[in-house]
MARTI-869327 format. One record per atom (N, C-alpha, C): x, y, z; atom name. Coordinates in nm, 2 decimals. Each point is the difference from the previous one (the first is absolute). Layout:
@east=X; north=Y; up=Z; at=CA
...
END
This chain:
@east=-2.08; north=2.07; up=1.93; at=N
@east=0.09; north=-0.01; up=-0.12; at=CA
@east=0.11; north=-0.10; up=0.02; at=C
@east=0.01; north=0.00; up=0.14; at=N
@east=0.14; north=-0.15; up=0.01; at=CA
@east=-0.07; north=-0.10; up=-0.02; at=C
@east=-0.10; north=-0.03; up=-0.01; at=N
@east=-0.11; north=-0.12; up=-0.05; at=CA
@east=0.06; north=-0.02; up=-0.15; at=C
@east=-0.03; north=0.08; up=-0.08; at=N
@east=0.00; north=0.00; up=-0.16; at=CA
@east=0.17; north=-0.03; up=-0.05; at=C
@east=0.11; north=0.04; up=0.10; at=N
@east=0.13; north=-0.02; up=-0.03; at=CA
@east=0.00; north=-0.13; up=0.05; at=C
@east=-0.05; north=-0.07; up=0.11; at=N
@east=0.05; north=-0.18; up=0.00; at=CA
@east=-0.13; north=-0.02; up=-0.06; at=C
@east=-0.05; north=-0.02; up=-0.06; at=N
@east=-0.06; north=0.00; up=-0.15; at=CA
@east=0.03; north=-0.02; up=-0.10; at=C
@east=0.08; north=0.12; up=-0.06; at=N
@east=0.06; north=-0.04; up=-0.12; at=CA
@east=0.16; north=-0.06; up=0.05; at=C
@east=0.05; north=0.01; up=0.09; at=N
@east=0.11; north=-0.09; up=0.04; at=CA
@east=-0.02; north=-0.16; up=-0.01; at=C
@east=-0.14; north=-0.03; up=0.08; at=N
@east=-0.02; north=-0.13; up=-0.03; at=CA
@east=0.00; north=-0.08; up=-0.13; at=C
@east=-0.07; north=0.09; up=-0.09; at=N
@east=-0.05; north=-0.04; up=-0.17; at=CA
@east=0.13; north=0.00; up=-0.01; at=C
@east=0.12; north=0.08; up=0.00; at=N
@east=0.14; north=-0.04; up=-0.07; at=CA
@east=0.07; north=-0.13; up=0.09; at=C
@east=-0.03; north=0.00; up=0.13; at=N
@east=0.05; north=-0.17; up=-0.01; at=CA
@east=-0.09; north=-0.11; up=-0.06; at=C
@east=-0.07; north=0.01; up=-0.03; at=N
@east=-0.09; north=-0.10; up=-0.03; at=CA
@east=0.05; north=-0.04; up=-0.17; at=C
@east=0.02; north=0.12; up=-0.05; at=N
@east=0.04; north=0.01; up=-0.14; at=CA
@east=0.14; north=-0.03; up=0.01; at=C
@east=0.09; north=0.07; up=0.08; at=N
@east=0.12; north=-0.07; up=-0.02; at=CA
@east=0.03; north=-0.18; up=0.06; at=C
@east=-0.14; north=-0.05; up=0.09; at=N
@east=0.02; north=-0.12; up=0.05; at=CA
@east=-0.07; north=-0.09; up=-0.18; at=C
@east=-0.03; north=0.06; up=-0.05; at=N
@east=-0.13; north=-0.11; up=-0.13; at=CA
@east=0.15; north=0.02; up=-0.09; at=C
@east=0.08; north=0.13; up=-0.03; at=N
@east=0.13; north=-0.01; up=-0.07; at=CA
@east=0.09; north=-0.07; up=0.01; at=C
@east=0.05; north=-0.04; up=0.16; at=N
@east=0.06; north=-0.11; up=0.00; at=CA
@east=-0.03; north=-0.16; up=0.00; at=C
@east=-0.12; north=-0.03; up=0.03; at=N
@east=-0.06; north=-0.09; up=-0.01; at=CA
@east=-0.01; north=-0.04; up=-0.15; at=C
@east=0.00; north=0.11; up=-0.09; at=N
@east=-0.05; north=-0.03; up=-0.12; at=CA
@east=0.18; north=-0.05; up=-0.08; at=C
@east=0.09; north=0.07; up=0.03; at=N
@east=0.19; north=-0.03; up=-0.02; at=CA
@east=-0.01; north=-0.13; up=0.03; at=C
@east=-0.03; north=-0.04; up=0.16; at=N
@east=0.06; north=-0.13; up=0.06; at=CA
@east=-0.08; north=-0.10; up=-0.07; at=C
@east=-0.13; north=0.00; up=-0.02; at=N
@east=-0.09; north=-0.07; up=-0.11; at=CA
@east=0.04; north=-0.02; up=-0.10; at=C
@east=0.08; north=0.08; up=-0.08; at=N
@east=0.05; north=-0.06; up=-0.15; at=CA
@east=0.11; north=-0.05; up=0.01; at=C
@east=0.11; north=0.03; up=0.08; at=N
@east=0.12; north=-0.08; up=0.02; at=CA
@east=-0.06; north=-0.13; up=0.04; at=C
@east=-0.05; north=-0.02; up=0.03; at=N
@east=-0.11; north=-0.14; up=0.05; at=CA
@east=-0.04; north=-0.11; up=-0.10; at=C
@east=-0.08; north=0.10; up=-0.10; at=N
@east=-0.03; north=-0.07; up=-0.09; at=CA
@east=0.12; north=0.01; up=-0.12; at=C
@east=0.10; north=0.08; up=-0.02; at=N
@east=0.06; north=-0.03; up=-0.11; at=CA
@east=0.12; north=-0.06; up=0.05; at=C
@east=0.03; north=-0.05; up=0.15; at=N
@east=0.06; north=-0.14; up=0.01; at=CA
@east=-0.07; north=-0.12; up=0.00; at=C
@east=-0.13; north=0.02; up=-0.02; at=N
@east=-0.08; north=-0.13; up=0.01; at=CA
@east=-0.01; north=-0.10; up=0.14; at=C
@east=0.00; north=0.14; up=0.13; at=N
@east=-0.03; north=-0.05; up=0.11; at=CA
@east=-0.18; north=-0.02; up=0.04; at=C
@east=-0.03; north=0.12; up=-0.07; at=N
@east=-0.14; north=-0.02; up=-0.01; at=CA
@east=-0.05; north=-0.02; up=-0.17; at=C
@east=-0.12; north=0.00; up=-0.04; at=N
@east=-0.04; north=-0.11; up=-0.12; at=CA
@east=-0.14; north=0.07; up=-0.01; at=C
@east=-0.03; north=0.07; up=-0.09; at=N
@east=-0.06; north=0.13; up=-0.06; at=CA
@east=-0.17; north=-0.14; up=-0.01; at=C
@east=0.04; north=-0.15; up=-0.03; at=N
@east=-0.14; north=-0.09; up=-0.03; at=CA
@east=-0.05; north=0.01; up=0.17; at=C
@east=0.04; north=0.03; up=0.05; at=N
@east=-0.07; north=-0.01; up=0.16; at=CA
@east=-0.09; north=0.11; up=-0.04; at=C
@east=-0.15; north=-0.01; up=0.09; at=N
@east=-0.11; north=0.05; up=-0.04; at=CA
@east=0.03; north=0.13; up=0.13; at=C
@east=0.03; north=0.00; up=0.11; at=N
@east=0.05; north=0.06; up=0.09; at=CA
@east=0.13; north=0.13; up=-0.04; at=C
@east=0.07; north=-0.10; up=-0.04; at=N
@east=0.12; north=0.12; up=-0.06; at=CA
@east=-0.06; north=0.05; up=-0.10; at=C
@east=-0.06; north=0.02; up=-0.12; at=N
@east=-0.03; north=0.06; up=-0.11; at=CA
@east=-0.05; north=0.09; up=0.04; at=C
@east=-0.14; north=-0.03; up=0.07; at=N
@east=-0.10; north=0.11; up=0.05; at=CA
@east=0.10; north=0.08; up=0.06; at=C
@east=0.11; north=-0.02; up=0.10; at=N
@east=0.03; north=0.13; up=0.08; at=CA
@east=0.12; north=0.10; up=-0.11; at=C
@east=0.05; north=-0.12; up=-0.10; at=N
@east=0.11; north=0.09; up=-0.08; at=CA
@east=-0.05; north=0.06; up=-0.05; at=C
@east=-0.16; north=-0.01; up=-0.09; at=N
@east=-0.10; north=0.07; up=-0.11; at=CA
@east=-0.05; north=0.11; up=0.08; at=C
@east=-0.03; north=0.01; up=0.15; at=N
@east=-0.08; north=0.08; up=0.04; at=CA
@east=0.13; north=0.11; up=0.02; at=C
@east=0.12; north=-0.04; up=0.07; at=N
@east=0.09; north=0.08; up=0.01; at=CA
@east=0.07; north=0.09; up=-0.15; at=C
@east=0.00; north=-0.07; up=-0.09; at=N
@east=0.05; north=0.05; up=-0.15; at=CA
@east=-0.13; north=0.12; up=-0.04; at=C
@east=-0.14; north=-0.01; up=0.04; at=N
@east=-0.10; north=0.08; up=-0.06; at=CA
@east=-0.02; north=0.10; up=0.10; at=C
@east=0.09; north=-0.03; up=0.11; at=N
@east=-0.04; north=0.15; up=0.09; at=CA
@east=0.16; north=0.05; up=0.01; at=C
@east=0.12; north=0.02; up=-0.06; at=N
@east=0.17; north=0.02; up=0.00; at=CA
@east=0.01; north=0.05; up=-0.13; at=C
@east=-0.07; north=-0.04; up=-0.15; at=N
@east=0.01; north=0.01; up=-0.11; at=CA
@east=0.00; north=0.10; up=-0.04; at=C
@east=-0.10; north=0.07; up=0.03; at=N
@east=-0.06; north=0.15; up=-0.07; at=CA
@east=0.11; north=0.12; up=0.04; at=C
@east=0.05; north=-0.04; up=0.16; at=N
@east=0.12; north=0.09; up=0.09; at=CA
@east=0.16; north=-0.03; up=-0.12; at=C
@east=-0.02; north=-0.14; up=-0.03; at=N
@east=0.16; north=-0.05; up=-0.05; at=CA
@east=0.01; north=0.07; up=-0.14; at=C
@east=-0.11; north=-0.02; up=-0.09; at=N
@east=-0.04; north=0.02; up=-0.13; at=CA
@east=0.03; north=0.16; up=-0.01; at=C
@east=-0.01; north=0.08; up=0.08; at=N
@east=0.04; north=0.13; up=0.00; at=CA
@east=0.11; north=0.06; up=0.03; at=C
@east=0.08; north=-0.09; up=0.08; at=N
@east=0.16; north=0.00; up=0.03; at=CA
@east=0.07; north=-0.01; up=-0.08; at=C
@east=-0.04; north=-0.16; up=-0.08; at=N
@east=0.07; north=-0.05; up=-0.11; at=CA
@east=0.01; north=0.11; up=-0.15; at=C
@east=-0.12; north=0.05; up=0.01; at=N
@east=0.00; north=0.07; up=-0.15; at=CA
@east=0.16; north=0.14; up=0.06; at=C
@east=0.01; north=-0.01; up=0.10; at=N
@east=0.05; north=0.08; up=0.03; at=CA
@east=0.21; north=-0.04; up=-0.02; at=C
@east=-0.07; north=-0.10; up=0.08; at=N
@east=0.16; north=-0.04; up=0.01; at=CA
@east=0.08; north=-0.04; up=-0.16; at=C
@east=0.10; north=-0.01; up=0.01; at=N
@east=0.11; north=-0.05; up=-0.15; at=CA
@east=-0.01; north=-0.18; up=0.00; at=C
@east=-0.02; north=-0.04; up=-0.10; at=N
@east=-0.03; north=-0.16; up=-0.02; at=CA
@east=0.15; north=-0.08; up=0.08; at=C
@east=-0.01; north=-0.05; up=0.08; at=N
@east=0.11; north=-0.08; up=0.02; at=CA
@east=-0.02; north=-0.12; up=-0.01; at=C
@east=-0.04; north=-0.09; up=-0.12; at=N
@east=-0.03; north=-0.12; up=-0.03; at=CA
@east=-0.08; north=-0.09; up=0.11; at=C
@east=0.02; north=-0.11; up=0.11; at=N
@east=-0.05; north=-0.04; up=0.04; at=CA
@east=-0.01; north=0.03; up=0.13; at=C
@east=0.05; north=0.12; up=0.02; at=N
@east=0.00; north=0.04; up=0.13; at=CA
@east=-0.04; north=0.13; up=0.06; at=C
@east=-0.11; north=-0.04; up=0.07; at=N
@east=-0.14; north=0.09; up=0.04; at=CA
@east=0.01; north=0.09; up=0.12; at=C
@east=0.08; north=0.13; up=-0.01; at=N
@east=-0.04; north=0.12; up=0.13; at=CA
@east=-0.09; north=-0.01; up=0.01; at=C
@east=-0.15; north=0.02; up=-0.06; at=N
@east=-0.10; north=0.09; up=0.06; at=CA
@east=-0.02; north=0.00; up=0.13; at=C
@east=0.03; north=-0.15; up=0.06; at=N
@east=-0.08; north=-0.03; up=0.13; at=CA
@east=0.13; north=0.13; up=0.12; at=C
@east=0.13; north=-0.02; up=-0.02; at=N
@east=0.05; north=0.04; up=0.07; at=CA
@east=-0.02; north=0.16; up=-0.04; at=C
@east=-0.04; north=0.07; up=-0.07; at=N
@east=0.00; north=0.11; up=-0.06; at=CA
@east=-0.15; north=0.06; up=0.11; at=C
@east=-0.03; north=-0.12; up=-0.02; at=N
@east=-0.18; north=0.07; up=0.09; at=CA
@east=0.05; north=-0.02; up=0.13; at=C
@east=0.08; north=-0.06; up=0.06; at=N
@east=0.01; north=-0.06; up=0.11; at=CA
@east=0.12; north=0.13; up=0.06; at=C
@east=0.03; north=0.05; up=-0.08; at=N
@east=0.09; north=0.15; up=0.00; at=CA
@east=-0.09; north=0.11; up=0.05; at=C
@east=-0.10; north=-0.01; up=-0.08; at=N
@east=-0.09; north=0.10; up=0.02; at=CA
@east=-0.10; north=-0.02; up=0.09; at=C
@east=-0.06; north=-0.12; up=0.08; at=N
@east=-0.03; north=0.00; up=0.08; at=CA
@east=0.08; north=0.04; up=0.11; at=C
@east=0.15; north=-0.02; up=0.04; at=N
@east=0.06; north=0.05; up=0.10; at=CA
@east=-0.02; north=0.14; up=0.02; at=C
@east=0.05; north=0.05; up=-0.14; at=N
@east=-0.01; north=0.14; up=-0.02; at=CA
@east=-0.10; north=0.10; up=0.10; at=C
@east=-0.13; north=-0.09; up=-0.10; at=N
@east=-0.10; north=0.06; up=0.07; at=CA
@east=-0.05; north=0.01; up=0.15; at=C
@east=0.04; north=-0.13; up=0.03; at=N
@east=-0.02; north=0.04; up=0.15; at=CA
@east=0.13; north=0.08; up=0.10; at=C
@east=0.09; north=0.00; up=-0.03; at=N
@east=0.10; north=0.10; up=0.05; at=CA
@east=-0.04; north=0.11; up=-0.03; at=C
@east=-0.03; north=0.04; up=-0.12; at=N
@east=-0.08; north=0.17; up=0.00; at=CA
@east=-0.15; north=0.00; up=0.09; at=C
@east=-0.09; north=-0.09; up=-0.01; at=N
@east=-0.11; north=-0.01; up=0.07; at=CA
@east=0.10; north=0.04; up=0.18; at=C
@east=0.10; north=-0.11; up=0.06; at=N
@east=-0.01; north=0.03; up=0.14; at=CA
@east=0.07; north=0.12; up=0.02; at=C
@east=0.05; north=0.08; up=-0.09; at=N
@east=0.10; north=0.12; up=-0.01; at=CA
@east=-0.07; north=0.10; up=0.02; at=C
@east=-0.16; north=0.02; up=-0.09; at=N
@east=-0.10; north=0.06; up=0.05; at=CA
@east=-0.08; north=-0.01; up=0.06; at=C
@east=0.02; north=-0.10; up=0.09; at=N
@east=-0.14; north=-0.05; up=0.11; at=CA
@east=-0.06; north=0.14; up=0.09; at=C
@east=0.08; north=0.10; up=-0.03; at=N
@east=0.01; north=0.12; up=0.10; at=CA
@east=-0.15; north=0.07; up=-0.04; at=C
@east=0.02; north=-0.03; up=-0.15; at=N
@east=-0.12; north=0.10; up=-0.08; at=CA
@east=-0.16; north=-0.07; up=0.03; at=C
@east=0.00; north=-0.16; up=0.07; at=N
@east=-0.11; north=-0.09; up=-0.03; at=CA
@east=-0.05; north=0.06; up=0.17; at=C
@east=0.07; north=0.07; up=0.08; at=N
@east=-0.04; north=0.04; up=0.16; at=CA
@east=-0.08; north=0.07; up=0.01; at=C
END
């Protein structure tokens, strides 16, 4: 059963490493350090936007509009800590 807990420990770094990747990416592009016509950057922003979306899209309906300025990511990025602090809190039950 300690198998199955760094298991799902891993999947939340992975998810919280594609969340920041996906932050530092658009600060990127909405300074115009990177350039959305590169065939390289598009594919990785489009592949990153179609697998973060569906998680953001359910936050957002949640959260209050604050015009151009976007919690979700930090809002999941909450809840991923969350979760793994309760995950290592109970690691007792995975023995």
């Amino acid at each position: 059963m300690t198998s199955l807990l760094q298991i799902l420990l891993l999947i939340l770094d992975i998810a919280q490493w594609i969340i920041i990747a996906h932050i530092i990416m658009s600060w990127l592009i909405n300074f115009q350090v990177l350039n959305l016509r590169q065939p390289l950057v598009s594919q990785i922003w489009y592949g990153i936007n179609r697998l973060l979306e569906p998680v953001y899209s359910r936050v957002r309906s949640v959260l209050p509009n604050l015009g151009g300025l976007d919690l979700a990511p930090l809002v999941v990025l909450l809840a991923i800590y969350a979760l793994r602090i309760v995950l290592i809190n109970n690691a007792a039950a995975f023995y």
